[in-house]
C-alpha positions in Angstrom: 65.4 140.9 32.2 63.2 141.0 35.5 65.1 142.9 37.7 64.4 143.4 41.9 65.2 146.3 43.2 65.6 146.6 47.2 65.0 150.2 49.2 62.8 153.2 49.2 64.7 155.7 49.3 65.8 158.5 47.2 68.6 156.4 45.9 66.2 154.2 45.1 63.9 155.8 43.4 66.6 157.4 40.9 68.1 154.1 39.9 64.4 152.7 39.6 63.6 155.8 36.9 67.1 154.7 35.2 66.9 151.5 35.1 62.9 151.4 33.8 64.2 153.1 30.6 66.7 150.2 29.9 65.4 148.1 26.6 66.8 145.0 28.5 64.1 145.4 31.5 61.2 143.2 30.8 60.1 143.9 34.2 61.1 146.2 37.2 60.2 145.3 40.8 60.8 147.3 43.9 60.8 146.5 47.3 59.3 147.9 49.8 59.5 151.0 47.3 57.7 154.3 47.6 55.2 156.3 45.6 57.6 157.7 43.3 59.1 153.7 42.7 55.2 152.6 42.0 55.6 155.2 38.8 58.5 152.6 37.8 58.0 149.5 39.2 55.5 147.1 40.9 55.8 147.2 44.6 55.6 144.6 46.6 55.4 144.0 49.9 58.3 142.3 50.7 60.2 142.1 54.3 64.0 142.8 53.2 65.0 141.5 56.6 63.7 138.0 55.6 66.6 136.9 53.5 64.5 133.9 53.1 61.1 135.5 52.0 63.5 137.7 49.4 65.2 134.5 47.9 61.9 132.8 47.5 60.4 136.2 46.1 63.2 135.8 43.2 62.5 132.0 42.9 58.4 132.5 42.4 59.0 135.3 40.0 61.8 134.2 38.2 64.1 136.8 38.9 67.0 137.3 36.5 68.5 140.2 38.7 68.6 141.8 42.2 69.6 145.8 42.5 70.1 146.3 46.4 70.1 149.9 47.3 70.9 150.6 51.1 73.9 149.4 53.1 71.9 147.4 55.4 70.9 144.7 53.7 74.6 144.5 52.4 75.8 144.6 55.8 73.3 142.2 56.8 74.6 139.7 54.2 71.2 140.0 51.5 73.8 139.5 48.5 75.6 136.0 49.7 72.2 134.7 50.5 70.7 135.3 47.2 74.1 134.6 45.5 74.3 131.3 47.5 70.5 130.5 45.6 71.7 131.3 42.0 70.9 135.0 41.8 73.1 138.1 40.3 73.5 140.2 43.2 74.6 144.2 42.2 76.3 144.6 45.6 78.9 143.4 48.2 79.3 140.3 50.4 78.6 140.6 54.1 82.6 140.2 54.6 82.9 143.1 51.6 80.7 145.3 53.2 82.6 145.8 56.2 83.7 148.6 54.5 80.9 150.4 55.4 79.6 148.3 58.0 83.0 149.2 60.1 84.9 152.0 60.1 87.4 150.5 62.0 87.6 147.7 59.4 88.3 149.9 56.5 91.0 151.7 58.7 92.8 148.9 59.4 92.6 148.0 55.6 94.0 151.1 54.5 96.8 150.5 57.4 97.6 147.6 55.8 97.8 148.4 52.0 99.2 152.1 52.4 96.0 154.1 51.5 96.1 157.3 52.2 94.0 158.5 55.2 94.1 160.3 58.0 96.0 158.8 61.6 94.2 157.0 63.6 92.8 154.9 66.8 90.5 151.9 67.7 88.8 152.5 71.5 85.9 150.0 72.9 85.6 152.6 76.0 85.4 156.1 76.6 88.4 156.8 79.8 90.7 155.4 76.5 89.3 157.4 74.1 89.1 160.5 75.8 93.1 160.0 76.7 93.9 159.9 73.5 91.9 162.7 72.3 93.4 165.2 75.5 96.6 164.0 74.7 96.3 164.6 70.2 94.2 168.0 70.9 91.3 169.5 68.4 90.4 169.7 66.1 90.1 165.9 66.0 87.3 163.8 64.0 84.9 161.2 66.2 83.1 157.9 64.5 81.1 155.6 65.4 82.1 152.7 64.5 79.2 151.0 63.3 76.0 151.7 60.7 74.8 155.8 61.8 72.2 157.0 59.0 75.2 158.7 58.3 74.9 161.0 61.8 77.5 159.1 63.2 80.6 161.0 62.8 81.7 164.4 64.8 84.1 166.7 63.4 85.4 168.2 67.1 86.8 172.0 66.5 87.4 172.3 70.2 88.1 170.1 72.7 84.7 169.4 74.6 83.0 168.8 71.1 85.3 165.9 70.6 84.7 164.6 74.8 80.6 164.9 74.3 81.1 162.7 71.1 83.0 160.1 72.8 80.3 160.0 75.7 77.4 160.0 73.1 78.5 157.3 71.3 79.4 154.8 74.0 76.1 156.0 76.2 73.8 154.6 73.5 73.0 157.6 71.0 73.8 155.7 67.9 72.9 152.4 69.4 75.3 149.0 68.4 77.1 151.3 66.1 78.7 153.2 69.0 80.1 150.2 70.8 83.8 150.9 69.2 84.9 154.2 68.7 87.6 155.9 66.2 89.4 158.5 66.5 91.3 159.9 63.7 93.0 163.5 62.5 91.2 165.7 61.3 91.8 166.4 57.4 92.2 169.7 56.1 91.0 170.5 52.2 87.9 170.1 50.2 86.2 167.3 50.2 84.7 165.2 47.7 82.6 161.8 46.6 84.2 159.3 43.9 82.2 156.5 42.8 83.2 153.6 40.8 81.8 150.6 40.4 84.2 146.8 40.9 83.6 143.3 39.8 86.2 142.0 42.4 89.2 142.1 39.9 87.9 145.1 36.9 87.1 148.8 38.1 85.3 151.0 36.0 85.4 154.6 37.6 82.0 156.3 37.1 81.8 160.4 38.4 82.7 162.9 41.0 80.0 164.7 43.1 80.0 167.1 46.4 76.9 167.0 49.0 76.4 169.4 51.8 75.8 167.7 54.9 75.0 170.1 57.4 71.1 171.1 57.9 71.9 175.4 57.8 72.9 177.9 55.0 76.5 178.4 54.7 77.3 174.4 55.9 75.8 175.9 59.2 74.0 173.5 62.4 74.0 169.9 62.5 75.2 166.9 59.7 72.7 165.0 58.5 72.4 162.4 55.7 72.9 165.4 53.1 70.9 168.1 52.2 71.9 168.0 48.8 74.5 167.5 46.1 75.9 168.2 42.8 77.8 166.6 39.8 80.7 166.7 38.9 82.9 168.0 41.2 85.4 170.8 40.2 88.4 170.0 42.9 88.1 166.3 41.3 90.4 166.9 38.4 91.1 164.5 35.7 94.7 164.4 37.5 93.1 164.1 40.9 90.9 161.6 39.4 93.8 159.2 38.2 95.4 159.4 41.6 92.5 158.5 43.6 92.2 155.3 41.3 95.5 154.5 41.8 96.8 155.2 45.2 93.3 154.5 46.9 90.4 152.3 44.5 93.0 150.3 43.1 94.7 149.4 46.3 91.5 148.5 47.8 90.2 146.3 45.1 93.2 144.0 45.3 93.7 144.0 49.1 89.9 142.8 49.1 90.9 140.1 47.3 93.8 139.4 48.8 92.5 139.1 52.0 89.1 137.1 50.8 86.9 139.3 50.2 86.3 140.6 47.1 85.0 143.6 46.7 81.2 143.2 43.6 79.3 146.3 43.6 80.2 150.4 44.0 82.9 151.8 45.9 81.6 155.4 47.0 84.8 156.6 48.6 85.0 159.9 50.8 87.5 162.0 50.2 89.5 165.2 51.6 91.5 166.5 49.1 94.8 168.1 51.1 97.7 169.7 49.9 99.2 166.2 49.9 96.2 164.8 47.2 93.4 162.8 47.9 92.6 160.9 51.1 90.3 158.6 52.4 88.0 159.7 54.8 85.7 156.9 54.7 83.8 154.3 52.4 80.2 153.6 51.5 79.7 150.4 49.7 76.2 151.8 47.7 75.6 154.9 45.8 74.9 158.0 47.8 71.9 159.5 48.8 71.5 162.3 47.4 74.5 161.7 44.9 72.9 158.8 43.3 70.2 161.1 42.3 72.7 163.8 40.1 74.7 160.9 39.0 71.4 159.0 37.3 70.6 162.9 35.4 74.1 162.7 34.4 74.8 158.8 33.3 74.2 158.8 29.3 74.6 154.8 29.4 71.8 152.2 29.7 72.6 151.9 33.4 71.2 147.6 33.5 73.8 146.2 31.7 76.7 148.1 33.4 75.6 147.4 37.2 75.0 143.2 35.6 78.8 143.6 34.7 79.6 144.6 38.1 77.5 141.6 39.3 78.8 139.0 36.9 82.5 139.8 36.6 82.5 141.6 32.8 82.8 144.8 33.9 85.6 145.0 31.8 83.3 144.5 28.5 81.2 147.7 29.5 81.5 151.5 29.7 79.8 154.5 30.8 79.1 158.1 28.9 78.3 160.7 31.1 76.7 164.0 30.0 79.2 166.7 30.3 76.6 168.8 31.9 76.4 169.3 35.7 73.6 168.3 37.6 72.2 169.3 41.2 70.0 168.3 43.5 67.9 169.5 46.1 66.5 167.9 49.4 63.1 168.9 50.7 63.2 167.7 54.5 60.4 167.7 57.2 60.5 171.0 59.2 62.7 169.7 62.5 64.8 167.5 61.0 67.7 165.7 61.6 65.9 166.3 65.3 62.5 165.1 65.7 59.9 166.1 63.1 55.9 165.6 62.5 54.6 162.4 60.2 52.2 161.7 57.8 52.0 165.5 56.5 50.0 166.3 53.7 52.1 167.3 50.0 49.2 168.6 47.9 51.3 168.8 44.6 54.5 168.2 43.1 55.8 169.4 39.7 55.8 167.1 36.5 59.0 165.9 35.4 60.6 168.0 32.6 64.2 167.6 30.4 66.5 167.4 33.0 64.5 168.0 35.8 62.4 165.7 38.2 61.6 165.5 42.0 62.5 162.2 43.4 60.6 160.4 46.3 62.8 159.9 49.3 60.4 159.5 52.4 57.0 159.2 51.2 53.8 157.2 51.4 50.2 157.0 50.1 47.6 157.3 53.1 44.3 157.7 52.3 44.7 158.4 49.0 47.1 161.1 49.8 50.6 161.6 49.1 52.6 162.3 52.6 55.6 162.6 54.0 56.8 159.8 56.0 60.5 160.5 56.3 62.9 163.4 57.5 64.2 163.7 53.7 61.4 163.5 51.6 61.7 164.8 48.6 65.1 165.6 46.0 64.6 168.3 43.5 66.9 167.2 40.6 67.9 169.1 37.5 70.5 169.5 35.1 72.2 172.6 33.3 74.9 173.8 31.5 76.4 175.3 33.9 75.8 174.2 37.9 74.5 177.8 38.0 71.6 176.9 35.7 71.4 173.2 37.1 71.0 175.1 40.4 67.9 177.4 38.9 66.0 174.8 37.4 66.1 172.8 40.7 65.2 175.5 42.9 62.3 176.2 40.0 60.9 172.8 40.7 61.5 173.4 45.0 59.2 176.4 44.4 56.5 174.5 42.5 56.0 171.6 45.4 53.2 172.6 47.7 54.2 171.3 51.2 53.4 173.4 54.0 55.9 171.2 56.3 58.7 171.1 54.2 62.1 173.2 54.0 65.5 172.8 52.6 69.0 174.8 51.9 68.5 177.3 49.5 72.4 177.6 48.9 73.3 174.2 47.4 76.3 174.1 45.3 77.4 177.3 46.2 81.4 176.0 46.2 80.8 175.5 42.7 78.8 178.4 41.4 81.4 181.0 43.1 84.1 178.9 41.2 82.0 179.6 37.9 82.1 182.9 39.1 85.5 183.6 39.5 
């Protein structure tokens, strides 16, 4: 099978590694890519925004299968236009991927098919919004509507937090995505990622994971697009588990439909799990980044033939073994990040892959010869144990062995999980 895979991201790189080790891959192509893709795939230097340069990519080549990574492209309708051209697509429609694309969209969906989730309110202008947030109090929960990097959501504690979000959103800071606004209650619990994947009428539910958004020790300073993650999660219980795919997947799946738009690809749904049970705090319509990377050390299962099912409607004819050991992950990031950070710096050396261990490339390039850092999350540290305490040790074993002077990270990730062990 020639398969095309679209991104260069972290997420991309881990599905890349997985899906090279398939026996069905006759030949792996990633676009744009990144160093760490090039040790998988051929690059090729391919404009994703061209739908048109991508479908005649696929034609010249004979593709047999496209792998789309990032939410963009899915937003940005990549999967009908190659679908409309003959191609398996493993991801959502344009229409689908307003799940992601608009978080008033999948609001209004839950609304409508009785998800769980927390209260809330559209606005398209701040006097509005800030109305209704005096008048509900803090803490209260801010979103941009639109596509943010995943830096477009405020969780307001106090009143003024919640005000300043309002203003940054409709003053520009997260460009088109801030045009609508909406506010919703804040969620008290733990929260949690649940991925599975859909065909548009079978589910197949795949793993739990927790990330840790913000940049500081202790879930300290500002969110950013994660700073790492680990699988599986303990609050997910197989009880939990069963409800989330029944009072939240499952609805979704056949609303989708019902309304038009069924849903092909992975539902990576947010959750806050309260003393009521699980609800939804938002959707992502691709893997995470950097869950995809602890789910990939996890997944036991030739991953090709189970994301094909997902594109193809036979997701019903496949399953998925898991290892039962946890995995974590680590991300390096460039020193200033998620605010603004130096380019192009030098990484002299990174660690060779071992068992259960490997550094994925997230935001890297080749200049010169040299490998660099391009991106604010560079690099994840990725290992697996029997225990997330050991998965933990062997990741921060490889952090240690990468010689990057600009680089940082969290050195507390999975911490929730360890003290659980601990107890």
């Amino acid at each position: 099978m020639k398969v095309l895979l679209i991104g260069s991201g972290g997420r991309e790189h881990a599905l890349a590694w997985k899906i090279a080790q398939s026996p069905l891959l006759s030949k792996l192509y990633g676009a744009p890519g990144n160093p760490g893709i090039g040790e998988e795939a051929e690059l090729v230097s391919l404009d994703t925004e061209d739908h048109a340069a991508v479908v005649q990519f696929c034609k010249d080549k004979a593709i047999d299968f496209v792998v789309v990574g990032p939410e963009a492209p899915l937003v940005a309708g990549i999967a009908d236009r190659l679908r409309e051209a003959g191609f398996a697509v493993f991801g959502p429609s344009a229409a689908a991927a307003q799940l992601e694309g608009s978080k008033g969209f999948t609001k209004d969906v839950c609304a409508r098919f009785n998800i769980p989730t927390g209260a809330y309110q559209r606005f398209n202008n701040a006097p509005k919004a800030k109305a209704y947030v005096r008048e509900q109090g803090a803490p209260i929960v801010i979103k941009a509507d639109g596509l943010a990097a995943g830096k477009g959501v405020t969780v307001a504690m106090k009143l003024d937090e919640a005000l300043a979000a309002i203003d940054d959103c409709f003053e520009g800071a997260f460009g088109a995505a801030g045009a609508e606004v909406v506010v919703e209650a804040f969620l008290d619990g733990e929260e949690a990622s649940f991925f599975c994947l859909s065909d548009g009428k079978s589910l197949l539910p795949l793993a739990t994971a927790q990330d840790h958004k913000r940049v500081g020790d202790g879930d300290t300073g500002p969110n950013t697009g994660g700073m790492g993650a680990y699988s599986p999660a303990p609050v997910m219980t197989p009880e939990m588990v069963e409800r989330t795919m029944k009072e939240i997947i499952e609805p979704t799946m056949r609303g989708m439909a019902e309304m038009g738009h069924p849903f092909q690809g992975v539902f990576f749904a947010g959750l806050m799990i309260t003393a009521k049970g699980p609800e939804l705090i938002e959707y992502n319509v691709r893997f995470g980044d950097p869950e995809c990377q602890v789910l990939m050390m996890r997944l036991k299962s030739d991953l090709l033939p189970i994301l094909y099912a997902s594109a193809t409607g036979t997701l019903d004819q496949v399953s998925a073994e898991w290892s039962e050991d946890p995995a974590l992950t680590v991300v390096l990031a460039s020193k200033g990040y998620p605010s603004a950070y130096e380019k192009a710096t030098p990484i002299v050396a990174l660690p060779a892959a071992g068992d259960g261990a490997k550094v994925f490339h997230a935001g890297t390039t080749i200049k010169d010869g040299q490998l660099v850092a391009t991106g604010g999350r560079v690099l994840n540290a990725t290992a697996r144990g029997a225990t997330v305490g050991q998965a933990q040790a062997s990741a921060y074993t490889l952090v240690d062995a990468v010689e990057w002077e600009n680089g940082f990270c969290r050195r507390d990730i999975g911490w929730q999980a360890i003290a659980r062990e601990k107890s």
